[in-house]
N, C-alpha and C positions, 0 to 999 in steps of 0.2 A: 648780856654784855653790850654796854653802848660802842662806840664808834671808835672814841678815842682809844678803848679800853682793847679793841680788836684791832687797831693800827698797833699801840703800844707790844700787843702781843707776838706780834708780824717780828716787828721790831728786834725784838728779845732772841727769838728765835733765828732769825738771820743773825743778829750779831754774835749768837753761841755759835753758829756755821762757823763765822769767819774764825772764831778763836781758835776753833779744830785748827781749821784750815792756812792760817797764816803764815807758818814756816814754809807750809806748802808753796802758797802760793809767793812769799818771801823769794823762793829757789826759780820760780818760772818765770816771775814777773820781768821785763825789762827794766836794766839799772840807769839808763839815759835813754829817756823820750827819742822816740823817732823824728823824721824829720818835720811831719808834718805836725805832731804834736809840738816841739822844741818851735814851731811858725806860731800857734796858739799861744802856749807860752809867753813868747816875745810881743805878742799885741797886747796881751793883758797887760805885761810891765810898761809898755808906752805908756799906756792910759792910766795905771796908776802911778809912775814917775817913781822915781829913784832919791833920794833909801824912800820909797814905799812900805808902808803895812799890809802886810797880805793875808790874809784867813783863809787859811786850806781845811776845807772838815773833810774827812774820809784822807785823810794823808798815809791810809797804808804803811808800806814798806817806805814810802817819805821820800822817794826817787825824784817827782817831779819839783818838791820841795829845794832838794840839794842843786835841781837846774836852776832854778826862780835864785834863789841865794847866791848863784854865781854869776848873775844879772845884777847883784846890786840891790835887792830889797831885802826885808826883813820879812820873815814868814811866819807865823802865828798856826803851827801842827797839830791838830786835832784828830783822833776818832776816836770810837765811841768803843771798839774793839781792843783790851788792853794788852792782846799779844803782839797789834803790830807796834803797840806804843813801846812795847818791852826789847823791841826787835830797833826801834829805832837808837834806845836807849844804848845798846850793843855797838852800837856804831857814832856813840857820843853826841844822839842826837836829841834834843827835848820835844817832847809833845805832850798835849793834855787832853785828860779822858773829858769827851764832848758829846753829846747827844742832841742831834738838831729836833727829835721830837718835844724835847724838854727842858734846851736849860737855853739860857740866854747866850746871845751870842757874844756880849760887848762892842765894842768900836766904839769910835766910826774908824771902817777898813776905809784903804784905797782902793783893797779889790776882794774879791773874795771868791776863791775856788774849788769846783765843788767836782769831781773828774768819775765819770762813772760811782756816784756817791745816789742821787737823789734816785736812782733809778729803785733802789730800795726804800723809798718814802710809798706808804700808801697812798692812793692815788686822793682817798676824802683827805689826805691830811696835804696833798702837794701845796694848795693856796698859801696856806697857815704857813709853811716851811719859807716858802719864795718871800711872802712879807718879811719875814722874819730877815732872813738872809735883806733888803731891799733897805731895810730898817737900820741895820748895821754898814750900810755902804756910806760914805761921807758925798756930799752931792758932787756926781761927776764921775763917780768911782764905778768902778768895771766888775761883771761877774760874767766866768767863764763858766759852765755848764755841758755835761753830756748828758746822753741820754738815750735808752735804747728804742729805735727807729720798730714799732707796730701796734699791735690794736690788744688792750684787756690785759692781764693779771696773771705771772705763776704762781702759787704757792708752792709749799715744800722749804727745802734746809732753808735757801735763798729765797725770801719774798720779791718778786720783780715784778715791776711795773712798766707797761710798753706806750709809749710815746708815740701820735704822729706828728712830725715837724712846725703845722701849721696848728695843731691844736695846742701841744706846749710853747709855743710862740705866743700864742694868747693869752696864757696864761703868766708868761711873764709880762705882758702887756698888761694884765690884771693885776700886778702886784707892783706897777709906778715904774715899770723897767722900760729904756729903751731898744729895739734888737739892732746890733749892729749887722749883724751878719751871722751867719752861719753853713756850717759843713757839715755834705754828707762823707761818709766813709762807710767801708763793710769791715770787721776787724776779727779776731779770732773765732774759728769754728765758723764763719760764715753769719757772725752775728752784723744786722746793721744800727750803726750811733749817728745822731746830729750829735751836734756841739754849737753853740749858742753864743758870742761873746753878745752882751746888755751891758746899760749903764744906767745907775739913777741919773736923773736929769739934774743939772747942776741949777 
């Protein structure tokens, strides 16, 4: 099995997790960002202005979508997962079945948000992914990012992938991005996240 063909795998297998799992996590998740995330939120819209186009992949239950939408922009709902797409739909909301290992992405976005999403990209395909997303930014345009804060690889339901700050910092340096800043935090269960805002350079 080549590379691709074992990321895609990865891939498949998390997204069947999440399908279980989506009402589940539907019932747990918080319905309005906290405060420090609703802080992120609000710099990404500065920078991509107002009505902005925004591309969210991994939009879940769609919560921090419904924040971003009552700032003022228009938001563009994607994941690849069709129960939480079903679950938005419940609540009157549109999204489109999207796979960042495989389909294009369109734009050009103002911004493009990606919130505890990339953490399930294998780590051969992260490059490939961040161009991709980089590609779709209109120049100037903003990507917010998490990402989970350690070193190498779970497998299992969830494929995840562990981050250290200075090393996915590089790599969005490698894919034409600016960093503007970023935050650490520790978040449920004692897990820790950076969070990234970049910009393609105008």
């Amino acid at each position: 099995m080549d590379v691709l063909s074992q990321a895609l795998a990865k891939s498949r297998q998390t997204i069947s997790a999440y399908e279980d799992y989506a009402d589940r996590y539907d019932a747990i998740v918080r319905h309005v960002p906290n405060a420090r995330e609703q802080a992120s939120l609000k710099r990404l819209v500065a920078i991509a202005g107002t009505p902005g186009r925004i591309l969210e992949v991994g939009s879940g239950a769609g919560y921090d979508a419904d924040f971003l939408e009552g700032l003022g922009v228009k938001v563009r709902r994607t994941d690849a997962t069709k129960r939480f797409l079903e679950l938005q739909a419940a609540r009157g909301k549109h999204g489109e079945l999207l796979d960042l290992l495989t389909d294009e992405l369109g734009g050009p976005y103002d911004a493009v948000l990606a919130l505890a999403v990339l953490i399930h990209v294998p780590r051969e395909q992260t490059d490939q992914v961040l161009a991709k997303i980089a590609r779709s930014l209109r120049p100037g345009g903003a990507f917010l990012v998490s990402m989970r804060n350690g070193d190498g690889e779970m497998s299992g339901e969830y494929h995840t992938v562990y981050w250290r700050r200075d090393d996915f910092a590089a790599r969005l340096d490698a894919a034409g991005l600016v960093l503007l800043r970023d935050d650490f935090n520790v978040g449920r269960n004692s897990e820790e996240w950076n969070t990234f805002l970049a910009v393609r350079p105008a």
